[in-house]
N, C-alpha and C positions, 0 to 999 in steps of 0.2 A: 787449167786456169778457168773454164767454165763448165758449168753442169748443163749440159746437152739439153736442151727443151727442156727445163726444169719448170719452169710458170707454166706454158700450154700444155705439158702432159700431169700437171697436178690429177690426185684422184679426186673424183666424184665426190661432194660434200667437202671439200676443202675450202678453208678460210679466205676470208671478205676485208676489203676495208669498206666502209660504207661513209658516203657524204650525201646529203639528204637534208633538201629545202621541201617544204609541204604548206599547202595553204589549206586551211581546213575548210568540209563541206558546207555551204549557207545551207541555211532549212526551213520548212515550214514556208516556203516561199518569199521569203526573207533575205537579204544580203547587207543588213545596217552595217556591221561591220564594228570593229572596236570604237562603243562611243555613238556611233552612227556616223562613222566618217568615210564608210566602204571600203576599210582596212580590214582583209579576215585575218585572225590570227592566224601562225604561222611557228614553223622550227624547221631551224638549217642543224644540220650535225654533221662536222666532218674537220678538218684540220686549219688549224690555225695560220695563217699566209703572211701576215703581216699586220702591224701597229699603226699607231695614230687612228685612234678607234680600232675595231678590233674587223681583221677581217677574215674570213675564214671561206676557204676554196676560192679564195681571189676577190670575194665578194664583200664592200666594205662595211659594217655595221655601227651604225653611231650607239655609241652607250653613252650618253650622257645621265640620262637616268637605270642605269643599268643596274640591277643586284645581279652581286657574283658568289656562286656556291662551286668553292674549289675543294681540291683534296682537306686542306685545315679548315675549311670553313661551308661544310657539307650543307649547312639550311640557310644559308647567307654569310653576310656582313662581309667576304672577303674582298680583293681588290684589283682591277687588272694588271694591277705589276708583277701577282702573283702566278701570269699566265706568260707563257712563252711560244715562240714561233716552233713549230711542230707538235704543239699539244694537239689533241681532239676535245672538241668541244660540242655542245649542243644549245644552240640559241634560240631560246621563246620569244617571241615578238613578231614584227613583219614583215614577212621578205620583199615585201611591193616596196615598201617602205624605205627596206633598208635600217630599220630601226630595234635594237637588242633589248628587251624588259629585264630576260633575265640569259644566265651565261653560266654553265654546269661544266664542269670540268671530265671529259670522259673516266672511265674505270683506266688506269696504268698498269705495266707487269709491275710488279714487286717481287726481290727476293735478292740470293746472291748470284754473282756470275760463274757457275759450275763448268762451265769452259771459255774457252778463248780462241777461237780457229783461224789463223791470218790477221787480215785488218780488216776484212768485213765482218766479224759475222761473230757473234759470241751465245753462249747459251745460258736463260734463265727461268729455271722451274723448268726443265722439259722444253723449253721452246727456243728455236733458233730465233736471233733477233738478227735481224737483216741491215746492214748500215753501207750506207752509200754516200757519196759525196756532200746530196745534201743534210741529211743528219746534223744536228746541232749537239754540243753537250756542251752544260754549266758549266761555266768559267773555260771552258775549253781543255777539260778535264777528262780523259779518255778512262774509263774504270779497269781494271785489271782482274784476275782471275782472286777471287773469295770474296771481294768488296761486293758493297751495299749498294743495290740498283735502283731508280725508279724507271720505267721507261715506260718512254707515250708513244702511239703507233697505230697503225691497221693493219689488221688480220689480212697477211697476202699468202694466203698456205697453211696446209696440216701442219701446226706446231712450228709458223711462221708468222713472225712480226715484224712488219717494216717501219723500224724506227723511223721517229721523225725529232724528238730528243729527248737525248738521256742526261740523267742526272745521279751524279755518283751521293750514296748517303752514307753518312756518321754515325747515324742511330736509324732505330728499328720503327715505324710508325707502328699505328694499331689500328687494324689488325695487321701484325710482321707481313704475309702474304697476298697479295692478289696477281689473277693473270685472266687474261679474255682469249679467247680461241673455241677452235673446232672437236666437240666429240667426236672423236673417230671411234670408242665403244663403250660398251656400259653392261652391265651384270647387275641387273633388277635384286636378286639374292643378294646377292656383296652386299650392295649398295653403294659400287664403286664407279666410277669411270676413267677412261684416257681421253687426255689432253697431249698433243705430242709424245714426249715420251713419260709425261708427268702421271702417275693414277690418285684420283682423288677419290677420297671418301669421303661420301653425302649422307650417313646416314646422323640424325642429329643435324643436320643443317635445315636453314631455312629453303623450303620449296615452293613457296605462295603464288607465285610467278611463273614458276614453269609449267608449261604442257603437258596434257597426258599421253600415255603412248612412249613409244622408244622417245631418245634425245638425238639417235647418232646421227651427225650431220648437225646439228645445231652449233649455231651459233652463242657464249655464253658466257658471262662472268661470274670470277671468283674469289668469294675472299676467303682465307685460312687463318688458322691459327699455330698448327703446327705442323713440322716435317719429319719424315721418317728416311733415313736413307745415311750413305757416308757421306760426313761432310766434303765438301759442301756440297754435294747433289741433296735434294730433294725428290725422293725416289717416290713416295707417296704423302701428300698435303691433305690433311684433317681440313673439313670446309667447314665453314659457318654460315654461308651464304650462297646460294646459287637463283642467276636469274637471267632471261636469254639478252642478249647484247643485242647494239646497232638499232632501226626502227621496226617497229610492231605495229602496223597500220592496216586495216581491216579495209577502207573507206576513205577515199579523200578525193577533192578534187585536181588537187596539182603535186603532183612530187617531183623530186631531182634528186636521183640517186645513184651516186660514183663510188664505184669500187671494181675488185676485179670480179670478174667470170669464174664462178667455180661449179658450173654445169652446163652442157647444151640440152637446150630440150627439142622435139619436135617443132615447137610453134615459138622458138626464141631462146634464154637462157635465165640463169640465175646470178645474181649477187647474194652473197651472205645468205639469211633467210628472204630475200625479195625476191619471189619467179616476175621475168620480165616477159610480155609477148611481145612481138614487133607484127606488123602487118605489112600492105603493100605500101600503107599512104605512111610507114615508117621512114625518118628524114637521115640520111647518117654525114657527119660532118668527119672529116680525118681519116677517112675510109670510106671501106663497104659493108656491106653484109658477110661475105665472104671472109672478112679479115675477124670477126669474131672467133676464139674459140679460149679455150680455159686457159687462166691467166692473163688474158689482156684487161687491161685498163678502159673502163666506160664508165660512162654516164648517160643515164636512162631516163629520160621526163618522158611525165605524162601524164595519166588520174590514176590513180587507183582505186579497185574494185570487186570484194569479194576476197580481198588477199593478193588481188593479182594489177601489176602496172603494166598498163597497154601502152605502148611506147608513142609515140608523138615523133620521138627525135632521140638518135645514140649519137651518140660525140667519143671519141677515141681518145685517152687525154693521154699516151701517147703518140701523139699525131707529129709529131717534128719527126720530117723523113730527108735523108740527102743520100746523093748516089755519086761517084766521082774517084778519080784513083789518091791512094793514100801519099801524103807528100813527108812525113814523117813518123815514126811510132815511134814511144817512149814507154815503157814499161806500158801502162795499161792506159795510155793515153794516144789519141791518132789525131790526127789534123790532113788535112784533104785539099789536096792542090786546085787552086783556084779559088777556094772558099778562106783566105785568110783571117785571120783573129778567130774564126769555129775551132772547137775542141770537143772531143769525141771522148768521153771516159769508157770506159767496158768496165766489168763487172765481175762476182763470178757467177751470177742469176745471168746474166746475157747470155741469149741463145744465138747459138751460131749454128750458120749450115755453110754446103760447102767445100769441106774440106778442114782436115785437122791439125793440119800444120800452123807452125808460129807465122803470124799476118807479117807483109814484108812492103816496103816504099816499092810503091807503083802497082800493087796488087789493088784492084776494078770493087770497090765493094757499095753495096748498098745498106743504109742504116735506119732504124724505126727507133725512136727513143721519146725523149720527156725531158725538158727544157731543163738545164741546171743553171747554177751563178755565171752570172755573165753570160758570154757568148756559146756557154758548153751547150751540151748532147748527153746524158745518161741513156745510154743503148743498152733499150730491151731485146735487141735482134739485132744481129750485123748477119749478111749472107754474103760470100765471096761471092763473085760473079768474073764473067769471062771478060778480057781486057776489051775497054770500048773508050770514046771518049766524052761519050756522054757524061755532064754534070746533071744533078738537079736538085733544089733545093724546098720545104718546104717548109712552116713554120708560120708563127704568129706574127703579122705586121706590126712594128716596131716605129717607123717612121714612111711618111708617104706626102710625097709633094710630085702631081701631077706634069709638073714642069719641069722638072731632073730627074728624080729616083724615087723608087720602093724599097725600105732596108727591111731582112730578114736574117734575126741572128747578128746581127753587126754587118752584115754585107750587102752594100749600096749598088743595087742593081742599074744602070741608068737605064731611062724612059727614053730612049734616039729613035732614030729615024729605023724603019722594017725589023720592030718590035711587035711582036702577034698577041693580040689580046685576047683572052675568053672567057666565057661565064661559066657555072659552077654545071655545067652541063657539058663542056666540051666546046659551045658553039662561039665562032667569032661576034666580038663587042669593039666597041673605038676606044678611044683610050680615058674620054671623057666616063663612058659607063661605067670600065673599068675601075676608077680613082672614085668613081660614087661609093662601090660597091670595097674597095681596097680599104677601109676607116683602120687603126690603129686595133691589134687586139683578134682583126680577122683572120685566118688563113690562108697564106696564097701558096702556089707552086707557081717554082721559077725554072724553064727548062734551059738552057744552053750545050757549047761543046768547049773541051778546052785545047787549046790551040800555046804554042809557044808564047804566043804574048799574054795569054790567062783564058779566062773565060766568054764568048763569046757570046750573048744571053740571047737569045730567039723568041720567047713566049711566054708569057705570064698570065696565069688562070685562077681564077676566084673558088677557093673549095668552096663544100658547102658546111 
């Protein structure tokens, strides 16, 4: 049911998703700003969150005067209805601001679906496409083995795509082919490359863009013309175009860039093509330093430099952790006593330790995930753990009133009498500091025991 540390033992050079706010350099001693209104231009790339305006990585952008250059309408005039929640996108304008100019539609896989493995996971051109709970598809339309794909997503793995939605197609665009991922090799003579298990031929395509030197390990898209292989595999894709994905920033003063870990380095890690350093005065919210390693989920601000972003601040966007004994499982879904209305999906990317037996009611376990619809849990990590009665819960505040409760998840903790407060360091606070510091959107961990009547809450702390 799960592939054993499949995210954190990814190889070296393996796929990115990347989300990326940037404000550009002022110069010449200068910071007028767009207009002279102290607004520098700016671009966010990364996945689309939600409507009424457009927002993307949570962040909401007004387009009122917005051009939109989507798949049918590449130099403009398209329109936001022609965009959907799980696209990727890349927005020019200002992130101070809050405000969108223009709105590009990321590169998609394109092709057919050459297998179909379970209910997660399907393959397209050589690439597994990754589908999880939250995954959207058009009209609610699940595509089957030979049909016509588009899919939108980021690079989370060698010849891995984490859907975010697909759309089954009728006909063929043009070009029939594209797909974005990782070279893992290349043969200069050929003129060939691998993409998952796809080999593309680049000789005759355009290379204006890319770098000199090997590619492997890049990040990259593609668009084709034709396939060689038994239908419907595509065993080797004729390119027409080749150029590296995600951002290419030499130089700036402000970036935000989320994606996963697909290298440790000595003095920090990488996203996609971004090497990140961290330092001492590096801030991390949803964790530690410690808890980096290949395939976790970050996001990395800070300036960039030479090619390289010095970190400021990593934030974990897996950061929803709860620990407590299991009160039910249903096929690939668990729920946790004491934490009613939470639900727990597993996966088969969820890494477990532990132990390898089937999870069972009342088995002790700790979980590390990624908020889904409603009150759930998308668990990147469950670890069995030894029977204890410790709960603890931790997640983005939801609701907060000083004088009753802090809800997490759907679960209203009350604020009574010999309730332990702390700040984002460990150290005791009143309850007043607390609720300054608890605003809707924050972090907290909530620790208690659970006891026959339920949970029994003891302490609440302000991550950072």
């Amino acid at each position: 049911m799960f592939v054993r540390s499949f995210q954190r033992w990814l190889a070296a050079g393996t796929g990115v998703a990347l989300a990326v706010a940037i404000a550009a350099c002022g110069g010449g001693g200068s910071s007028g700003g767009i207009g002279g209104t102290g607004i520098e231009p700016s671009v966010a790339y990364g996945t689309i969150t939600n409507f009424g305006s457009v927002w993307v990585n949570g962040v909401e952008y007004s387009t009122t005067n917005t051009t939109f250059k989507t798949d049918d309408h590449p130099s403009g005039g398209g329109s936001q209805s022609e965009l959907r929640v799980g696209m990727v996108v890349r927005v020019d304008g200002a992130v101070s601001a809050r405000r969108a100019d223009t709105i590009t539609e990321d590169e998609s896989l394109k092709g057919l679906v050459e297998q179909v493995i379970g209910t997660d996971q399907i393959v397209v051109l050589g690439q597994t496409v990754r589908i999880d709970p939250a995954t959207a598809f058009e009209g609610g339309v699940r595509p089957g083995l030979t049909d016509r794909v588009e899919v939108h997503g980021q690079i989370a793995g060698d010849g891995v795509i984490a859907a975010g939605f697909i759309e089954k197609k009728t006909t063929a665009p043009t070009p029939p082919y594209a797909l974005k991922g990782i070279v893992r090799s290349q043969d200069t003579a050929a003129q060939t490359l691998q993409i998952g298990t796809l080999v593309v031929q680049y000789a005759g395509a355009t290379l204006s863009n890319m770098p000199l030197g090997s590619w492997v390990g890049l990040q990259v898209n593609v668009k084709g013309t034709s396939c060689g292989g038994v239908f419907p595999v595509c065993g080797t894709l004729v390119a027409t175009k080749l150029e590296p994905a995600g951002a290419s920033v030499s130089g700036i003063s402000q970036a935000e860039i989320e994606g996963v870990v697909v290298t440790i380095n000595a003095d920090g890690f990488t996203i996609g093509n971004q090497r990140v350093v961290t330092t001492g005065s590096t801030r991390y919210e949803g964790g530690v330093a410690s808890d980096i390693a290949v395939g976790t989920e970050v996001e990395a601000e800070g300036s960039i430099s030479g090619g390289v972003l010095t970190a400021t601040k990593v934030s974990f966007r897996d950061g929803t952790r709860l620990e407590g004994d299991i009160a039910t499982v249903s096929g690939n879904t668990l729920t946790i006593a004491g934490l009613p209305g939470v639900t727990v999906t597993l996966t088969s990317f969820t890494e477990r330790n532990g132990g390898s037996g089937a999870l069972a009611v009342g088995n002790h376990v700790r979980v590390r995930g990624k908020a889904g619809a409603g009150n759930s849990i998308i668990a990147t990590r469950l670890d069995l753990r030894s029977a204890d009665t410790r709960v603890e819960l931790q997640a983005a505040v939801q609701a907060a009133s000083p004088e009753s409760s802090v809800r997490l998840i759907g679960v209203d903790i009350a604020t009574g009498v010999g309730l332990v407060y702390r700040d984002a360091s460990g150290g005791p606070i009143d309850r007043t500091a607390f609720f300054a510091g608890a605003t809707v959107g924050k972090l907290v961990k909530a620790r208690g025991t659970l006891g026959a009547g339920g949970v029994t809450w003891s302490e609440l702390e302000l991550e950072n």
